[in-house]
matplotlib code that plots the C-alpha trace (Angstrom):
import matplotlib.pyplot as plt

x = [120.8, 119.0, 119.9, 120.7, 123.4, 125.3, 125.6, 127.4, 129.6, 130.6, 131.3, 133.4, 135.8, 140.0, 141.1, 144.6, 147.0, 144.0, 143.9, 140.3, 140.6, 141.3, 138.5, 135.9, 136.7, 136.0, 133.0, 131.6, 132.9, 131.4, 128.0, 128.0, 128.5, 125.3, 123.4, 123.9, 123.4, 119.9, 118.8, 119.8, 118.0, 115.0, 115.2, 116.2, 118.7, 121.7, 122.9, 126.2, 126.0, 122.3, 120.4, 123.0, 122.2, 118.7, 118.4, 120.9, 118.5, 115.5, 116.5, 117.2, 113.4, 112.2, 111.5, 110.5, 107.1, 106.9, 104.0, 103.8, 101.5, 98.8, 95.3, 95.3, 94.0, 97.1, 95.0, 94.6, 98.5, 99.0, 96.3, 98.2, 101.8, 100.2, 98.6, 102.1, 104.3, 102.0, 101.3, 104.9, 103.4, 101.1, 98.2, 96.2, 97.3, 96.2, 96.4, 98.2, 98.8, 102.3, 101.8, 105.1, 107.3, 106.2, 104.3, 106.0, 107.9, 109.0, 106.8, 103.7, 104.8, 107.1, 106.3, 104.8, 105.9, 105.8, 107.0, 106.0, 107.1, 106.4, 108.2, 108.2, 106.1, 106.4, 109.7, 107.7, 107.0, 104.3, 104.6, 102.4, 102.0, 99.5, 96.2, 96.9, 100.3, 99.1, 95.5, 95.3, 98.1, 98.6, 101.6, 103.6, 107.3, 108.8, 112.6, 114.5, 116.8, 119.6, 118.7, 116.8, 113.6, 110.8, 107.2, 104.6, 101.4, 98.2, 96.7, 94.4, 93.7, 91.3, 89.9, 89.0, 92.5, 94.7, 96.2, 97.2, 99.1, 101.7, 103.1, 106.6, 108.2, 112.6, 113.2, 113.1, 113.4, 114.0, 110.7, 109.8, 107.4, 104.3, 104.3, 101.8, 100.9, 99.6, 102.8, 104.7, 103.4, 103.8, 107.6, 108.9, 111.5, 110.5, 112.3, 110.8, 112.3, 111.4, 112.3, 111.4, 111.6, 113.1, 116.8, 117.1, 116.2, 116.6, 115.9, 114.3, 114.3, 111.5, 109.2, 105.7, 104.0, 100.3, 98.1, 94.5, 94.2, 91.4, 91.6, 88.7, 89.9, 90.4, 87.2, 88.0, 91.9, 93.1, 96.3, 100.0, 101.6, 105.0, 107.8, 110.2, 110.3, 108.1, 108.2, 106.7, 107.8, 108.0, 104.1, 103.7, 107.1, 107.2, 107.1, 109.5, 110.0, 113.4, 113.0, 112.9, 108.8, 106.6, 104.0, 102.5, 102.7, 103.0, 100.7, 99.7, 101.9, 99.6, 101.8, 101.2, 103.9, 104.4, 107.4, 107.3, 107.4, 106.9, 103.2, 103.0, 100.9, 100.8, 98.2, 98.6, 100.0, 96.8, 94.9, 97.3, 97.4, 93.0, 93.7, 95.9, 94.8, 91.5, 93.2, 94.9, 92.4, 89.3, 91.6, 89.1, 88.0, 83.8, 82.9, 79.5, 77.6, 74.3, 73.9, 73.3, 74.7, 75.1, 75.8, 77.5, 75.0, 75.4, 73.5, 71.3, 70.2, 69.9, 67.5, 65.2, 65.1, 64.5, 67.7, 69.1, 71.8, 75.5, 76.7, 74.6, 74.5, 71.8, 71.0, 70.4, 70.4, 69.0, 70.1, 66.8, 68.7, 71.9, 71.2, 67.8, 65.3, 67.3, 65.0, 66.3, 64.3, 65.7, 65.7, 66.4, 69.3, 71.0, 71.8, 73.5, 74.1, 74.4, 75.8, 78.5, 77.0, 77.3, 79.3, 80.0, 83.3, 83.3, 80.4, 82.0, 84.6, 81.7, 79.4, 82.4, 83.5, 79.9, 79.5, 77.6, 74.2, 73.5, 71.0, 71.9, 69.3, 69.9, 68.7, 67.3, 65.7, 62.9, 59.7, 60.5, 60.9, 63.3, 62.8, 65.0, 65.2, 66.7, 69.3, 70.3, 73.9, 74.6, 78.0, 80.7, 81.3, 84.9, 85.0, 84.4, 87.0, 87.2, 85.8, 89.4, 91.3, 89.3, 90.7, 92.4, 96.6, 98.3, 99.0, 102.6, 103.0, 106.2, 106.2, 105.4, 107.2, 104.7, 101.8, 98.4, 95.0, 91.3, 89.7, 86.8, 84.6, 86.1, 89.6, 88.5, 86.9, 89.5, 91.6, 89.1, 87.8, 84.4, 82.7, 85.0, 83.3, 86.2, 90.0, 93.4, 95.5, 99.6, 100.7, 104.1, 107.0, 110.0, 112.1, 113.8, 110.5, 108.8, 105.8, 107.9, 110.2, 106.5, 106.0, 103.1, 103.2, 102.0, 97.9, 97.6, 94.6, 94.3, 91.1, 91.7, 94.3, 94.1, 90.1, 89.3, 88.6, 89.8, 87.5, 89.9, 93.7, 93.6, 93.2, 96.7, 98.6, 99.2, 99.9, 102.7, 106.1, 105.7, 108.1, 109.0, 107.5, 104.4, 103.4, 100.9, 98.3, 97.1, 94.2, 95.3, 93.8, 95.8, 94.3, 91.3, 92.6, 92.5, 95.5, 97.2, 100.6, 102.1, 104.3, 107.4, 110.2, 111.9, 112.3, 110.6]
y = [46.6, 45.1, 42.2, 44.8, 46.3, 43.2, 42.9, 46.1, 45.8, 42.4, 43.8, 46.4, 44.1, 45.4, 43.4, 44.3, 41.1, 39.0, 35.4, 34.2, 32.4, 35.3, 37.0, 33.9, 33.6, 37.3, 37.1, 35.1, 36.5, 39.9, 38.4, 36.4, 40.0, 41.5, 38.7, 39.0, 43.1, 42.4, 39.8, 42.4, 45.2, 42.7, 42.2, 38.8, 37.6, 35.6, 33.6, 32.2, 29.1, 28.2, 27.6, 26.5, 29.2, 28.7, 24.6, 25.3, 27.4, 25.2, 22.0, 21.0, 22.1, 19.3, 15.9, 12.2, 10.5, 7.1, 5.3, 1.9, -1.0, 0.9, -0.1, -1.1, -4.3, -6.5, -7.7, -4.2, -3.6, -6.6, -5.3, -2.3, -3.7, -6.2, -3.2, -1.2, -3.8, -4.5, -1.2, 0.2, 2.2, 4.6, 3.7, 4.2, 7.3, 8.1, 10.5, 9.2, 10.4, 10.1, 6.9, 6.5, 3.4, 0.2, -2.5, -4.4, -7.5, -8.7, -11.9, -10.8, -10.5, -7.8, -4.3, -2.5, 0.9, 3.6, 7.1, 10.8, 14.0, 16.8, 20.1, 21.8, 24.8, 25.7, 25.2, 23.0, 20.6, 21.1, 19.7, 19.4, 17.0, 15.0, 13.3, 10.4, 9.9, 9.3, 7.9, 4.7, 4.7, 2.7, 4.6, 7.2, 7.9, 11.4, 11.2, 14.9, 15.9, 15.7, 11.8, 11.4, 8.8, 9.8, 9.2, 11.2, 12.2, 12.6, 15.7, 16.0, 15.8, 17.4, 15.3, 18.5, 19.6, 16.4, 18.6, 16.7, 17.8, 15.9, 16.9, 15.8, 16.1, 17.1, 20.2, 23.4, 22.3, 25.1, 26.3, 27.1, 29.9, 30.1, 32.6, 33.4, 31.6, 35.1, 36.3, 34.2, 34.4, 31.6, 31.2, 31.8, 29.7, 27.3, 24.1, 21.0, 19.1, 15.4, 12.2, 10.4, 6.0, 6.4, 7.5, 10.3, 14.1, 15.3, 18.5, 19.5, 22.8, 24.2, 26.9, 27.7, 26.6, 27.6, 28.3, 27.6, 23.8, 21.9, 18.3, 16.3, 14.3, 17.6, 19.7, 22.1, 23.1, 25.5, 23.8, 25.3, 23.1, 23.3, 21.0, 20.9, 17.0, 15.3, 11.6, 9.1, 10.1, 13.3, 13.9, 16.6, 18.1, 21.7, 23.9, 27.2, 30.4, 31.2, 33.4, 30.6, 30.5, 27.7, 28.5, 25.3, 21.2, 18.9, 16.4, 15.0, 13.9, 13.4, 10.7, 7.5, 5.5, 7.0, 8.7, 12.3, 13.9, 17.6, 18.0, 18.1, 19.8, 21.7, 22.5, 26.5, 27.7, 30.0, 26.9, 25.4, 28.4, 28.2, 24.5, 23.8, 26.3, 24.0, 20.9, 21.9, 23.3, 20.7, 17.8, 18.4, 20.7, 21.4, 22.5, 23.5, 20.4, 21.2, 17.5, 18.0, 16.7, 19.5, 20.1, 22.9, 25.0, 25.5, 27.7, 24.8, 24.1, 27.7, 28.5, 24.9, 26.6, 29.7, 31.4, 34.3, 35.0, 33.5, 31.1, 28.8, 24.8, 23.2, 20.3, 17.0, 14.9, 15.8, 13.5, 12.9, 13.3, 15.3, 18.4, 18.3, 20.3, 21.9, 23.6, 22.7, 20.4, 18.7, 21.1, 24.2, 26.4, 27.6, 31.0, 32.9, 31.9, 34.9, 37.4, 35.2, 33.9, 30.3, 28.7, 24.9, 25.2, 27.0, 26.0, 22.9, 25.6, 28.2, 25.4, 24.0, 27.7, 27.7, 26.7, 23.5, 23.8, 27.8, 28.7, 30.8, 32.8, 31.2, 32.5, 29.7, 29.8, 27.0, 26.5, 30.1, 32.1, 33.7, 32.4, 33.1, 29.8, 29.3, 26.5, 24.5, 23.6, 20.3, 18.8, 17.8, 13.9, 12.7, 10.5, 6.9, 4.3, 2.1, -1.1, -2.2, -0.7, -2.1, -5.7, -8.2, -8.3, -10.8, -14.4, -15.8, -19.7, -20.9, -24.0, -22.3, -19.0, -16.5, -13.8, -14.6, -12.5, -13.2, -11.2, -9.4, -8.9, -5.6, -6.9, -10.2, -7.6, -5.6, -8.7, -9.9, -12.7, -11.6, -14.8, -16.0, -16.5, -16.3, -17.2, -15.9, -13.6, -13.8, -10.6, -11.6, -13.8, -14.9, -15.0, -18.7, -19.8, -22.8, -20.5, -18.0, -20.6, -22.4, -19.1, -17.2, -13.8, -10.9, -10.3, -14.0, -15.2, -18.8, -20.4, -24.5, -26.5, -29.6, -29.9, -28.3, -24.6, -22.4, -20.2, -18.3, -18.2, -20.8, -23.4, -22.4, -21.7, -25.1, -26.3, -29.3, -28.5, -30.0, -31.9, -33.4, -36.7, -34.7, -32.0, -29.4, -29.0, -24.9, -23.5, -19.9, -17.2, -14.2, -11.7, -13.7, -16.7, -19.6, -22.7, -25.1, -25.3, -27.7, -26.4, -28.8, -26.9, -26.3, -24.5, -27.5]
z = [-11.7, -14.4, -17.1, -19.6, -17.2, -16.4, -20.6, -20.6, -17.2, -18.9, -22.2, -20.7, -19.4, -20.4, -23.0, -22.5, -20.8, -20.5, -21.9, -23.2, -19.4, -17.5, -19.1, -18.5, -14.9, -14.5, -16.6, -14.3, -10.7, -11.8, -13.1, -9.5, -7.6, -10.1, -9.4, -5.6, -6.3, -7.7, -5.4, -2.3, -4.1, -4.4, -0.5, -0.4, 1.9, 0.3, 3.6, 2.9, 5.2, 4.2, 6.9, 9.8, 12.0, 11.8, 12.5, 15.0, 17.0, 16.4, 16.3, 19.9, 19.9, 17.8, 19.3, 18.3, 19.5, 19.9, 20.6, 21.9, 21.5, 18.9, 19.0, 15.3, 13.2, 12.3, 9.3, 8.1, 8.8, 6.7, 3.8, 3.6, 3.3, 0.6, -1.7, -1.0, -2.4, -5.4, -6.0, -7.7, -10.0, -8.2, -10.0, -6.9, -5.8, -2.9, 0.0, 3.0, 6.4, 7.7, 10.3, 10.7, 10.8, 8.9, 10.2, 12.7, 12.2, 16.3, 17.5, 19.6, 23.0, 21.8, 21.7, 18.6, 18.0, 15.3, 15.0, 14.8, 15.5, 17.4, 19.1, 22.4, 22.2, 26.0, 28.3, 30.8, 28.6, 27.0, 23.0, 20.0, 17.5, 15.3, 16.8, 14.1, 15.5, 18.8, 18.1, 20.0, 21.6, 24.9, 25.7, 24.9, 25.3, 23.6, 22.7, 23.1, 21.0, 23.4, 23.6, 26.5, 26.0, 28.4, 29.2, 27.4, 28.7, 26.2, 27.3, 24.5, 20.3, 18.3, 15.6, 13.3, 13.5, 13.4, 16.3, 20.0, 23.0, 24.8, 28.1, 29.5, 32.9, 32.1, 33.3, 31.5, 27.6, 24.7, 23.1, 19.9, 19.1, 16.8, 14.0, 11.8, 8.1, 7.3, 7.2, 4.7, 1.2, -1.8, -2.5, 0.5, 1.8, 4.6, 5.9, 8.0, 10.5, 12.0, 12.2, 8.5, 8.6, 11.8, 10.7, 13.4, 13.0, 9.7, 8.0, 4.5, 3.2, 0.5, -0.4, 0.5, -2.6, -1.8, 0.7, 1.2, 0.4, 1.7, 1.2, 1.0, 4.2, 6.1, 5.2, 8.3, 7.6, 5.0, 4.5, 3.8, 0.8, 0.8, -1.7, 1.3, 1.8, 4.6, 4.5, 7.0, 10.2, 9.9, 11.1, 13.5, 13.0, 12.4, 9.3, 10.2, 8.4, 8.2, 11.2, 13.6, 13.7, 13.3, 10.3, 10.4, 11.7, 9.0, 8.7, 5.5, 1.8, -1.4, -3.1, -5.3, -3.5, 0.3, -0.3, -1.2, -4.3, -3.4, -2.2, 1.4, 3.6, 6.7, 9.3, 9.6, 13.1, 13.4, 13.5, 16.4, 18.3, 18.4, 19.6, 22.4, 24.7, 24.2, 24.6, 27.6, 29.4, 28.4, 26.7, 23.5, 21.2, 21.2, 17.6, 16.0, 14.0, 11.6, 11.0, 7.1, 4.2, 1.2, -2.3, -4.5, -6.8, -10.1, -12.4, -13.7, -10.0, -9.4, -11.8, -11.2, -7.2, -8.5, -6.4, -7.7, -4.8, -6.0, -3.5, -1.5, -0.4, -1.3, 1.4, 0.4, 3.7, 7.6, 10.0, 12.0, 15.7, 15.5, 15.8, 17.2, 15.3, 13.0, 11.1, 7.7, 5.1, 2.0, -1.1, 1.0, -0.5, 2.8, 1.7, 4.9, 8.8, 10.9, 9.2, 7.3, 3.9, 2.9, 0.0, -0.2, 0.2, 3.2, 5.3, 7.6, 8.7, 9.2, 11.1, 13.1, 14.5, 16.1, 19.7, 20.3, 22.1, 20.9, 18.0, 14.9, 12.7, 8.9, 5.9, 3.6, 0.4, 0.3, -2.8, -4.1, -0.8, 1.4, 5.2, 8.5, 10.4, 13.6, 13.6, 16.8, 16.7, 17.6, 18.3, 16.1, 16.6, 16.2, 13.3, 13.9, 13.7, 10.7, 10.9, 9.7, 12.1, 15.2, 14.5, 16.6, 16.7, 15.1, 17.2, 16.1, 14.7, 16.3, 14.0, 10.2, 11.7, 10.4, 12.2, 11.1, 11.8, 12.1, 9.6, 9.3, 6.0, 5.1, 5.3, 3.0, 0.6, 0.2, -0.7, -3.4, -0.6, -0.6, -1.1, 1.5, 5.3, 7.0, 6.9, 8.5, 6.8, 6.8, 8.7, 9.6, 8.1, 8.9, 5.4, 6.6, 8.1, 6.5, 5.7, 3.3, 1.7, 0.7, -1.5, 1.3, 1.6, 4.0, 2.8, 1.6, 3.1, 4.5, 4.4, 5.3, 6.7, 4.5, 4.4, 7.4, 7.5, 9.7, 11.9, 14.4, 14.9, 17.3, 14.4, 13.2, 16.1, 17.8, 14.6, 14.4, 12.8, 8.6, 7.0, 3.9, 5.0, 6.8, 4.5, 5.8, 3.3, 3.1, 0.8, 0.1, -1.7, -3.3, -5.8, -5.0, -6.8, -4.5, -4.8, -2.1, -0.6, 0.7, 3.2, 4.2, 5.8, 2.8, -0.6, -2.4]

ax = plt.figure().add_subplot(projection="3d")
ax.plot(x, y, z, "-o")
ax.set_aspect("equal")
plt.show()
């Protein structure tokens, strides 16, 4: 049925006994039934309760991961929170992985803990979710959907991937099953389900809106984008068709502000399936490593190497160690390895499918000729942790009833404190505390108490209660402007 027939089924309506609202109502209940005709014809499903039936099925599947006590810099926890609340406007958009839960605001002694998601993808407990959820962690507890809150076990995570497995001991839980991204195409409908800020499982329904992303931060994962919405929390929850299959694990949001706004991504379940066999076999995932850094080609640079093949990454860096003896130079155009030719774009996921310690025959082009050389294939490091994210916790100040950190240079950097040799900065505050009524906020730096400077959070913490009559005397810096407070207990 096409647009032109529902004109004429609607302009052959009896006019006979009908009042102009009769014929309205009927109007539309007979352009409803076309509409429903044509969408049937097309092949798509109308499902008159949505998707009920579905998250019925899959839900009990889907759990929460909580992770206690994370190995992760106070000072950067407290960085971060600082550039969130100044940064409204999304100037500095940026792509954020979904580390659930805020930053803490308990006294030490107290257990951290943020939240993830995962699901069971075999009944004795085996579950996947993100490496960054669990990355750190010192423990792991997995809460079931039916409410039960039990220890996790790490079995493994694959840096490439973002991919880890957990493994429970509860009985025989309900599994999902892993489709196949290659079977859903752009517009069909998906939906996601996790546990977003911590308000309990919730589901989001979308569509697939592409496929084949690679994001600068994931060079080895074609991605699924989808506009159903994942939010923090949600990380390593699945992506489902609506036949009950996991297509994917989300994992990542592109957003100026945290929340989403339609652009999230999902690691394809192809890629998960190649993983946790790995994982639970050797706890990792080996993967191929050429130890060069690389460049696209474009025409200009093709005709100044003389190449006349399209494609090719021209090398620009060889580390001198990893792999050993590579064979490749600076300037050479890497044309081809094995069989499989070479484009920029694709040659981390063609290098990383290699196994480590074997040698391939390459095809190069170096000063004007074609050579084969044999490449050894080192192995692919996991990527090193951040200098800012290998800081101390936080150490609580009873007295001024606020969490300070040592800090390191990148954390003063990255709060315009570069000429600054050291200083504590404000992680925690208690909004009644005499710290927050003086005006200090979390990512202030302190640098002296009265004229002495502070070196380590021992300086601060045994530091005596202030007063109107005894004043403590703070040099602060914010924005990399520097002023004093004098904190006294109260608003003034």
């Amino acid at each position: 049925m096409s647009i032109v027939h529902w004109g004429r089924v609607i302009r052959g309506l009896p006019n006979s006994g009908r009042t102009v609202a009769d014929k309205a109502r009927m109007q539309r209940a007979m352009l409803i039934r076309a509409a429903a005709a044509l969408l049937l014809n097309c092949g798509i499903a109308v499902a008159a309760d949505g998707y009920a039936e579905l998250v019925r099925q899959v839900a009990p599947s889907v759990v929460t991961v909580l992770v206690v006590e994370q190995r992760e810099s106070a000072g950067q926890r407290a960085v971060e929170g600082a550039s969130a609340a100044s940064d409204f406007d999304g100037m500095r958009a940026i792509m954020r992985r979904l580390l659930a839960g805020p930053a803490s605001t308990q006294e030490p002694g107290l257990e951290d803990s943020v939240l993830g998601s995962g699901f069971i993808i075999r009944a004795d407990g085996l579950i996947v979710t993100n490496r960054h959820v669990v990355a750190g962690a010192r423990t792991v507890h997995v809460k079931l959907a039916d409410g039960r809150e039990i220890p996790g076990k790490v079995v493994g995570a694959d840096a490439a991937t973002d991919i880890a497995l957990l493994s429970v001991s509860a009985g025989v839980l309900p599994a999902l099953r892993l489709g196949s991204s290659e079977n859903v195409s752009v517009g069909d409908a998906v939906i996601a389900i996790g546990n977003p800020f911590g308000l309990g499982q919730s589901v989001t329904a979308g569509i697939v809106s592409a496929r084949g992303r690679t994001l600068e931060a994931d060079p080895y994962i074609d991605f699924l984008q989808t506009d159903a919405a994942i939010n923090a929390g949600n990380s390593g929850g699945p992506l489902l068709s609506t036949d009950g299959a996991v297509i994917g694990v989300t994992s990542v949001i592109f957003s100026p502000n945290g929340g989403s706004v339609g652009l999230g991504f999902a690691i394809p379940a192809e890629t998960v399936a190649s993983v946790i066999g790995e994982l639970e076999a050797h706890g990792r995932v080996d993967r191929g490593y050429l130890g060069i850094s690389v460049q696209a080609m474009t025409p200009a640079l093709a005709r100044a190497l003389g190449v006349n093949a399209a494609g090719g990454a021209l090398v620009t860096a060889v580390e001198p160690r990893i792999p050993v003896d590579s064979g490749l130079r600076v300037g050479d155009v890497l044309l081809s390895m094995g069989s499989a030719p070479v484009t920029f774009e694709g040659l981390g996921k063609l290098a990383a499918r290699l196994r480590p310690g074997t040698t391939v025959q390459a095809t190069v082009q170096r000063d004007g000729l074609q050579l084969s050389v044999p490449l050894k294939i080192g192995l692919l490091p996991d990527p090193p942790n951040s200098s800012l994210l290998t800081g101390e916790r936080d150490t609580w100040v009873p007295n001024l009833k606020l969490g300070v950190a040592n800090t390191t240079k990148e954390i003063r950097s990255s709060i315009k404190a570069d000429d600054e040799p050291g200083g504590l900065i404000v992680t925690q505050l208690r909004p009644a505390g005499a710290a927050a009524l003086a005006g200090l906020k979390i990512g202030d730096l302190i640098t002296h108490a009265g004229t002495k400077r502070l070196a380590d959070v021992a300086d601060l913490a045994s530091v005596s209660r202030p007063s109107t009559k005894n004043p403590l005397l703070l040099r602060v810096l914010r924005d990399g402007s520097p002023r004093f407070v004098a904190i006294t207990g109260g608003e003034d």
